[in-house]
C-alpha positions as CSV (number, residue, x, y, z in Angstrom):
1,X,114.9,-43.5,-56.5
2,X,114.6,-46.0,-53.5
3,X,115.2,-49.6,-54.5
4,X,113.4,-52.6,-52.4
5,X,115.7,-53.4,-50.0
6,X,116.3,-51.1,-46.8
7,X,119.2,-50.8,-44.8
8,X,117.9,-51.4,-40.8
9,X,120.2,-50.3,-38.8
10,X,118.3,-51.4,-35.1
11,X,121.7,-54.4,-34.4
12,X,124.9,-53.2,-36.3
13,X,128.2,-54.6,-35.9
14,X,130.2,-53.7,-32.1
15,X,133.2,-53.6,-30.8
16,X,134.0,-56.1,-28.7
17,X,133.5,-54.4,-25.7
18,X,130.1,-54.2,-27.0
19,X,130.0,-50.3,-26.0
20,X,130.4,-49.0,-29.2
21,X,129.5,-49.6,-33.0
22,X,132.5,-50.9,-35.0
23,X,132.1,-47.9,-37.6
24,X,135.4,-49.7,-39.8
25,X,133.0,-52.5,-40.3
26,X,129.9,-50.6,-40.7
27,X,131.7,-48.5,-43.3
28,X,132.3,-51.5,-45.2
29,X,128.7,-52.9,-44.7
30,X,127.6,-49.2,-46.5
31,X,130.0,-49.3,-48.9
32,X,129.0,-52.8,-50.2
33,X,125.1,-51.8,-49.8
34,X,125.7,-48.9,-51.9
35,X,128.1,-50.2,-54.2
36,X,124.9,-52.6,-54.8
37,X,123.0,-49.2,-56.0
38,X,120.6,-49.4,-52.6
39,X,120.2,-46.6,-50.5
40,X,117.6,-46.3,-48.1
41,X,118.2,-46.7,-44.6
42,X,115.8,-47.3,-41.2
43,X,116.9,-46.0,-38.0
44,X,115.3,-45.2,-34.4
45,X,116.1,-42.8,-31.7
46,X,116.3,-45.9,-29.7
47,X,118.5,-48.3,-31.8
48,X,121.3,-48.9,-29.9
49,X,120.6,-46.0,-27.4
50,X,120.9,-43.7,-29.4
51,X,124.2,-44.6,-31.3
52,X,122.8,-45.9,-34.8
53,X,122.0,-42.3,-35.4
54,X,125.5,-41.2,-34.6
55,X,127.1,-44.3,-36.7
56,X,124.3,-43.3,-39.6
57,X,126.1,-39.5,-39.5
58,X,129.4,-40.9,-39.0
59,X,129.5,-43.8,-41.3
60,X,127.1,-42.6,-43.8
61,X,126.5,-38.6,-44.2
62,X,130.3,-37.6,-43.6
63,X,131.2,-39.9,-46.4
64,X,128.3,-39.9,-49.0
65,X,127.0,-36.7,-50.9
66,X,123.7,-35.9,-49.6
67,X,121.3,-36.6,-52.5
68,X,123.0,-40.4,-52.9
69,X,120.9,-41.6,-49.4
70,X,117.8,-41.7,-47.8
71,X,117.0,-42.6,-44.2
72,X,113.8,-42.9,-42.4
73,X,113.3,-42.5,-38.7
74,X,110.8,-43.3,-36.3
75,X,108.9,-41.8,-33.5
76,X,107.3,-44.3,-30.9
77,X,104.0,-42.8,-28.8
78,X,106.1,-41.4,-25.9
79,X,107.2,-38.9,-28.0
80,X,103.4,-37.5,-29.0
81,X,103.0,-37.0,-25.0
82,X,104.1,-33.2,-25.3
83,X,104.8,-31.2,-27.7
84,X,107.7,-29.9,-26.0
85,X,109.4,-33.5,-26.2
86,X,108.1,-33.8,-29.7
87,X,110.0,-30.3,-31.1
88,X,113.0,-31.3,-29.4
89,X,113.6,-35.1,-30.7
90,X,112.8,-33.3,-34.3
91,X,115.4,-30.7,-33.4
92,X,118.2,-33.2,-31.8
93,X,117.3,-35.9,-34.6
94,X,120.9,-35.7,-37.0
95,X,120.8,-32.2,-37.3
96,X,121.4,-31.9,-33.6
97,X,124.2,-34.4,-34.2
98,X,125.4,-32.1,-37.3
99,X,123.9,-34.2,-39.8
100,X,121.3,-32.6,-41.9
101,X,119.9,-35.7,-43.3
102,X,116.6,-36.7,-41.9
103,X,113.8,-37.1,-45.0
104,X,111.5,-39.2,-42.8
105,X,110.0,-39.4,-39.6
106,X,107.6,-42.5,-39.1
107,X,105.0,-42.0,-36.5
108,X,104.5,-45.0,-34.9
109,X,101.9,-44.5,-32.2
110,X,101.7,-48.1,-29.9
111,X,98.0,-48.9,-29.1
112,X,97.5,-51.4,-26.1
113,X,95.2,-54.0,-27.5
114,X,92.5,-55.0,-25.2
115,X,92.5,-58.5,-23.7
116,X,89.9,-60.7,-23.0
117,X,89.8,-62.3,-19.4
118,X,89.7,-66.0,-20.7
């Protein structure tokens, strides 16, 4: 069951070399989150270049069973270009970064709106 309130995870808590995520204080953000009895989670290849899917394994699936979670990626257009690309985010996505977590993949295709010359 997936209560109303999500977890983003696109700005979490650095060190303060601002280099790397502060997992000691993101463990306590998930800890309090959880405690709370929420459990969904956002993410994106891109959050943080790539390091809020290696703070969601580290921070989140090493210490909570599996079943107690649920996260939700996202896929932006760039990604839809070639199936090639496509197969190999899906592969590389947590369980590349041995995590076998990943319940949801939003597609998020970005559509240029047309302008009008004004």
């Amino acid at each position: 069951t997936m209560r109303k309130l999500g977890f983003g995870c696109m700005r979490l808590p650095m060190k303060e070399e601002n280099t790397a995520v502060d997992y000691d204080q993101f463990n306590q953000m998930i800890d309090a989150y959880m405690a709370e009895g929420f459990n969904y989670f956002d993410t994106a290849h891109g959050y943080i270049g790539g390091k809020s899917e290696v703070a969601i394994r580290e921070c989140l699936t090493k210490r909570y069973p599996r079943e107690s979670y649920i996260i939700a990626n996202k896929l932006t257009t760039s990604y839809f270009e070639k199936k090639k690309r496509f197969v190999h985010f899906s592969k590389i996505s947590f369980s590349g970064r041995e995590s076998n977590t990943l319940i949801i993949t939003l597609c998020m295709p970005l559509v240029q709106t047309p302008t009008r010359n004004m």
